[in-house]
C-alpha positions in Angstrom: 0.0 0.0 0.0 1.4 3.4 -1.1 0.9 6.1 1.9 0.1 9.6 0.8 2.6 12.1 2.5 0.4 15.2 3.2 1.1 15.1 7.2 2.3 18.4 9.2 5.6 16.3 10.7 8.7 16.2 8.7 10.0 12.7 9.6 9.7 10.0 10.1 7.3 9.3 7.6 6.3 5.5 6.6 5.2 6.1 2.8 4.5 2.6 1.9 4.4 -1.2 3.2 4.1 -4.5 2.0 5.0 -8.1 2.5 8.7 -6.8 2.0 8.9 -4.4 4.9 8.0 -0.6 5.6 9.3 2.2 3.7 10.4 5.1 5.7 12.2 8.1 4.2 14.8 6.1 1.9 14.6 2.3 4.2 13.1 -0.2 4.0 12.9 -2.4 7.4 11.0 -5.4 8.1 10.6 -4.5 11.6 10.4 -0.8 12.9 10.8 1.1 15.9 9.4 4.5 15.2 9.6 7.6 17.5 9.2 10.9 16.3 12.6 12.0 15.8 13.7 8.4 14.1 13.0 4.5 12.5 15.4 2.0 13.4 15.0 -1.4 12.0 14.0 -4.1 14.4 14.5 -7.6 15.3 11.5 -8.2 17.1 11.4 -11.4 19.6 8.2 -13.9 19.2 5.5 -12.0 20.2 4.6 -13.8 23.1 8.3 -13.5 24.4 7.9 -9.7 24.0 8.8 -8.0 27.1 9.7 -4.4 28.6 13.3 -4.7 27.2 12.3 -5.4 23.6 11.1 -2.0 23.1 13.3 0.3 26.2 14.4 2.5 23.3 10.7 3.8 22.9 10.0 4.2 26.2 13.2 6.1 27.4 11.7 9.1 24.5 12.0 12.2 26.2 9.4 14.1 26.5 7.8 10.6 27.0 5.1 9.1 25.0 1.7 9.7 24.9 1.4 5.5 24.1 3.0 3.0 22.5 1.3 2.0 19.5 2.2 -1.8 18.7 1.2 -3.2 15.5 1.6 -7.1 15.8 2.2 -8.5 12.2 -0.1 -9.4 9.8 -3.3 -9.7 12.3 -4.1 -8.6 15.4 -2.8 -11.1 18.1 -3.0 -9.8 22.0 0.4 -8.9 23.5 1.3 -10.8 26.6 -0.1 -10.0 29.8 2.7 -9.4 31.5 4.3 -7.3 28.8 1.1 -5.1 28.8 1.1 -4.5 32.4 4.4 -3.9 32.8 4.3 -1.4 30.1 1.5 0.2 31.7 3.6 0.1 35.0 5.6 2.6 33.7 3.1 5.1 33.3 2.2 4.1 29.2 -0.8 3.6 27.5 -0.6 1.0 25.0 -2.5 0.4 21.8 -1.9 -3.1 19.6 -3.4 -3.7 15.9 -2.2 -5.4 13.1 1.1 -3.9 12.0 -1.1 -2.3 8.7 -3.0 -0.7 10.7 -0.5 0.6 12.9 1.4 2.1 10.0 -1.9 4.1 9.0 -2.6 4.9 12.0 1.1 6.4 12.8 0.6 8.5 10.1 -2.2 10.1 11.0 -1.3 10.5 14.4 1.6 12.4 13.6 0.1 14.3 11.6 -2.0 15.5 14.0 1.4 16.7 15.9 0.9 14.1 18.5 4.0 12.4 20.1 3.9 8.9 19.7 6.0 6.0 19.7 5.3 2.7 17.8 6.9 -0.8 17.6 5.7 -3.1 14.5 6.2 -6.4 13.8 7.1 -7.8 10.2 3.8 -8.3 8.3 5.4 -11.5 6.9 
């Protein structure tokens, strides 16, 4: 899916996914970590290993983030438990989708100005 680029922010930016990975200014990374000053590729653990560590990049942002916005792969699949409460133990909301979704949704957010940070999953 190409992304249209019409947001206020200047970076980053994801202007397209697919199977292949996300396309973010001029990478392309199968797994992202996104705040609003960078992308870093990922290597994301199994999802239901994720834990507090997999993501500590994105939640030592300062200022910190409004949420974490998790977009899980393909479909929506539940974080762990324990992952979402300790998350939430550090004073963050956090909001999981399918990693399509999440993409969209980063883009509009930031947009909007708001200060985000997102972890997705491969979509393969």
């Amino acid at each position: 899916m190409r992304m249209e680029k019409e947001q206020r922010t200047d970076r980053p930016i994801i202007s397209a996914f697919s199977l292949g990975g996300f396309k973010v200014d001029d990478g392309v990374y199968r797994a992202l970590l996104l705040t609003p000053e960078r992308a870093d590729g990922w290597e994301p653990p199994a999802l239901d290993a994720l834990s507090v560590d997999a993501v500590a990049p994105l939640l030592a942002l300062a200022p910190r983030p409004e949420f974490l916005l998790l977009g899980t792969g393909a479909t929506l699949v539940r974080p762990p438990v324990a992952f979402t409460r300790a998350v939430e133990a550090l004073g963050f909301g956090i909001e999981a989708m399918d990693s399509r979704a999440a993409a969209r949704a980063w883009a509009v957010l930031r947009g909007e100005g708001r200060w985000i940070a997102a972890a997705l999953y491969p979509l393969s």
